[in-house]
N, C-alpha and C positions, 0 to 999 in steps of 0.2 A: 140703627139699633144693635146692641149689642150681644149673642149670642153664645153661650155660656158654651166651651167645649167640652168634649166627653162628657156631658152632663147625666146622661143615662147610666155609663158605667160608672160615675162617679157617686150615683146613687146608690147601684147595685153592691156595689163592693164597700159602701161604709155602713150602709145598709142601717140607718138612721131608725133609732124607735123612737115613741112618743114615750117624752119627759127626759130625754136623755141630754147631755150637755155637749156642745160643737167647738170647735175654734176653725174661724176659715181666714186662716193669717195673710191673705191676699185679696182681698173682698172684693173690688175693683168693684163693677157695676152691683152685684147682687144677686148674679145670678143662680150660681151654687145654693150660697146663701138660702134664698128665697127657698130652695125645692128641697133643703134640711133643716129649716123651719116648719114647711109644711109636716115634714115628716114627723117632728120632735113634738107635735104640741099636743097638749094645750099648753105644756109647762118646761118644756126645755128653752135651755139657754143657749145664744150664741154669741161669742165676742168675734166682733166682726176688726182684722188689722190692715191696715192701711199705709204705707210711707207716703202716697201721693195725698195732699188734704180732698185737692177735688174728687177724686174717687169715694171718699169717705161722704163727702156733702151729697153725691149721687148715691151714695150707698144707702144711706140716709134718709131718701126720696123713697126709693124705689122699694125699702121693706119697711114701711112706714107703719104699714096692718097690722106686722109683728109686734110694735110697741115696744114695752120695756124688757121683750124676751130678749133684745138685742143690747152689747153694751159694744161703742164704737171706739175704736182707739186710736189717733195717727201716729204711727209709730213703723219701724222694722222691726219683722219677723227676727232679725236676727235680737230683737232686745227680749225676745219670748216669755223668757224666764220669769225677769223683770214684768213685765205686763201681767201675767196670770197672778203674781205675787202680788202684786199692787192693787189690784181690783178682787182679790180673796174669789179666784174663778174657781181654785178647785182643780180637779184631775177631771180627764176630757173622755167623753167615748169615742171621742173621732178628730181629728185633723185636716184641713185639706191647703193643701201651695198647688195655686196656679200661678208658675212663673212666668206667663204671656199675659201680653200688653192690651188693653182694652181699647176696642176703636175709637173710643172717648181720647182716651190717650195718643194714640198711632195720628187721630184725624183733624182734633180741635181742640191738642193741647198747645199750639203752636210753639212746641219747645225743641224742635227740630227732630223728632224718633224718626220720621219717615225722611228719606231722603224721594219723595213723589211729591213733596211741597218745597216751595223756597221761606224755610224759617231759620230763626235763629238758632245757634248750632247751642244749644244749654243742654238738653236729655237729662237733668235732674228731675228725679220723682220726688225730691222733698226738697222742695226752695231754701231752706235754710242750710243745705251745704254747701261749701266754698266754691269747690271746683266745679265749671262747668267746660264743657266740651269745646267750648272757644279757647279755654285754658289750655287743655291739652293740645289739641290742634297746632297753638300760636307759641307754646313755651314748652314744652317736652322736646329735649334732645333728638335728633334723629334718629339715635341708637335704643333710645326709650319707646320711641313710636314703633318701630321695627319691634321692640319683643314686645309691647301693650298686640300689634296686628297681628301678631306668632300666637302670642297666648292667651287669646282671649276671640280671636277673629278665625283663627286658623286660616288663613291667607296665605296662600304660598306665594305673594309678590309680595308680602312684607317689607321688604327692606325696600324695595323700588319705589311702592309709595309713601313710605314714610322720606328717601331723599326728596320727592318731587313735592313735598310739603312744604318742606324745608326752605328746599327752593323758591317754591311760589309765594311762600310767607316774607321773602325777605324784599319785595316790592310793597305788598302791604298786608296787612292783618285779614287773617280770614274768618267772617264774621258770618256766613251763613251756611245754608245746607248745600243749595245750589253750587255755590262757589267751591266748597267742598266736591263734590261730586261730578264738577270738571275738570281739578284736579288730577281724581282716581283714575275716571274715564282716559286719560292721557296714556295710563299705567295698564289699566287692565281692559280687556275686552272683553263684553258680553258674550254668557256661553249658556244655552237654553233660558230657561225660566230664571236663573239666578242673576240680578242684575248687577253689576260690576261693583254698588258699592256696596250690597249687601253686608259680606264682611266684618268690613270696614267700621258700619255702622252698629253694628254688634259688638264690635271690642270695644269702639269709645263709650258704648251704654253702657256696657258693662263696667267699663273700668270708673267713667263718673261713680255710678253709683255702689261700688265693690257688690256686684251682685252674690258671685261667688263665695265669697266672703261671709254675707249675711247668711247663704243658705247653710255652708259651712257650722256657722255659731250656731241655728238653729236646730241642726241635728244634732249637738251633741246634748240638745233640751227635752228630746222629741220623748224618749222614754221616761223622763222624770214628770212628764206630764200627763200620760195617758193612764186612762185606767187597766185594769187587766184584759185583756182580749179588745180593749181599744186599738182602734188602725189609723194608720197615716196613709194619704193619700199623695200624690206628687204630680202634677202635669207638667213635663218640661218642652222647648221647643227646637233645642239646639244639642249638640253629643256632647257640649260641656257640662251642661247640669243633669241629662240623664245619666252620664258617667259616673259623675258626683253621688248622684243619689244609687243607682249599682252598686259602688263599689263600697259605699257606707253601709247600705243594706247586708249585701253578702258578708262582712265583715262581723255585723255583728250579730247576724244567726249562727256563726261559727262559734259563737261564745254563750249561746242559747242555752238554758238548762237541760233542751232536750236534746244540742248535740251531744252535751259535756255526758250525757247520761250514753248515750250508745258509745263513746270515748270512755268509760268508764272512769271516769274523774271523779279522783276522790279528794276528800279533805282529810285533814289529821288525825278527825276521828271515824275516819272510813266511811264518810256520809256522802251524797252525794252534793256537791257545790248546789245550795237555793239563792235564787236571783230572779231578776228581771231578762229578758232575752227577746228578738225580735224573727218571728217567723215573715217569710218574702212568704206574699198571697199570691202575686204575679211571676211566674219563672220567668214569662218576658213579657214586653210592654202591652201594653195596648194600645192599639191605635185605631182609629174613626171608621166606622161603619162607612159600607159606600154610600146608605141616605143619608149619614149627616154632611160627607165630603158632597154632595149636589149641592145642600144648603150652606156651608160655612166653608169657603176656601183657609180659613186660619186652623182649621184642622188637621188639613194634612199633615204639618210636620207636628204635631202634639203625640206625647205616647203618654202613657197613664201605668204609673207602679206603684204597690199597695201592699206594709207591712202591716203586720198585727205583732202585739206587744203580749208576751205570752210568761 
């Protein structure tokens, strides 16, 4: 079963009212979903988005009671814009990206995410792109694996395992997780709870699916879609994407109407600059109560950050 992280503060801090309208652009099982639904009705809206289809067919299931409050989309987040345009959604009171993987996915998508199964090494969340993880693995340069494991894995053996790849691939093609993962094991050693090809398996997901990328295009949509004192929410699992979302945050409360106002910025006719601007609700992250870390080990590395659109 799948267990929805930060679920509590994630209620707290978007703090859902009834009839008001959602976008939870990472819907995965439903379980967010579900608990700002409850909150919105009898009449609020949520467009529930998806890149994985089977997330969406489960998502589907699982807030079925919601009805037609729900409109389903498979698609990325990073196509936002495009989506909310296309289905005439409107302007949002809330937001939520959970960028972690649902156990649905990690356990019984047999598309190789966990390196704890021997699957096929693919890690696309939308079957209809080109490249999977056998790709990368079998046809990216050495010197290409080495900066996809720098930037995206943060590996400090990078370059070691991307030759020992190279290597092993040229006996024959390497086509699964397992195989992968004796590989690494040659390279790195286990050191506490992080197991050697963690990694590893981080940068190639990421880089299949440009995750970064997507999250990238979607914040530069995040304020044109919120309503006024509308908030985004962000659950990230890794210091690449809570950085991402940090350093976009701070960035653009710096250009807020409320800093430009104690900056005293003026325009031409001496007025104060009117705009859009994003206040940071979280100075720093949030992370898991100790009773939900007893119940959910995929908690611990989750932090929770939360602007408002002012």
């Amino acid at each position: 079963m799948h267990i929805p992280v930060l679920l509590k503060e994630v209620i707290q801090y978007l703090n859902p009212k009834p009839n008001q309208n959602f976008i939870d652009a990472t819907v995965g099982d439903g379980g967010h979903a579900a608990a700002i639904l409850e909150k919105t009705s009898p009449k609020g809206k949520l467009l529930a988005i998806d890149r994985d289809l089977n997330s969406i067919i489960r998502a589907k299931n699982n807030l079925a009671e919601f009805e037609n409050r729900v409109l389903f989309i498979n698609d990325s987040f990073g196509n936002l814009e495009k989506i909310v345009r296309a289905n005439n959604f409107g302007l949002s009171d809330g937001i939520l990206f959970d960028f972690g993987m649902s156990t649905s996915q990690l356990e019984n998508s047999g598309k190789g995410f966990t390196f704890t199964k021997d699957e096929i090494l693919d890690m696309r969340y939308d079957v209809k792109m080109s490249i999977t993880a056998e790709d990368i693995v079998n046809e990216y340069s050495d010197e290409k694996l080495e900066e996809i494991f720098k930037k995206w894995g943060e590996e400090p053996k990078a370059r070691l395992v991307a030759r020992e790849i190279v290597k092993s691939r040229k006996d024959k093609r390497i086509k699964t997780t397992k195989e992968l993962v004796k590989i690494v094991e040659r390279v790195i050693r286990r050191h506490g709870k992080l197991h050697s090809a963690t990694l590893i398996f981080q940068a190639l997901r990421i880089e299949v699916n440009q995750e970064l990328v997507e999250i990238e295009k979607a914040l530069k949509i995040i304020p044109k879609i919120l309503n006024k004192n509308g908030k985004a929410a962000f659950i990230s699992f890794h210091s690449l994407e809570d950085r991402l979302i940090k350093n976009w945050a701070r960035d653009l409360n710096k250009k807020s109407p409320q800093s430009l106002a104690d900056k005293q910025v003026s325009s031409a006719k001496g007025k104060i600059r009117q705009g859009w601007g994003i206040k940071i609700i979280t100075k720093k992250p949030v992370t898991a109560s100790d009773e939900e870390l007893k119940i959910n080990r995929r908690s611990r590395s989750a932090k929770l950050r939360v602007v408002k659109k002012i």
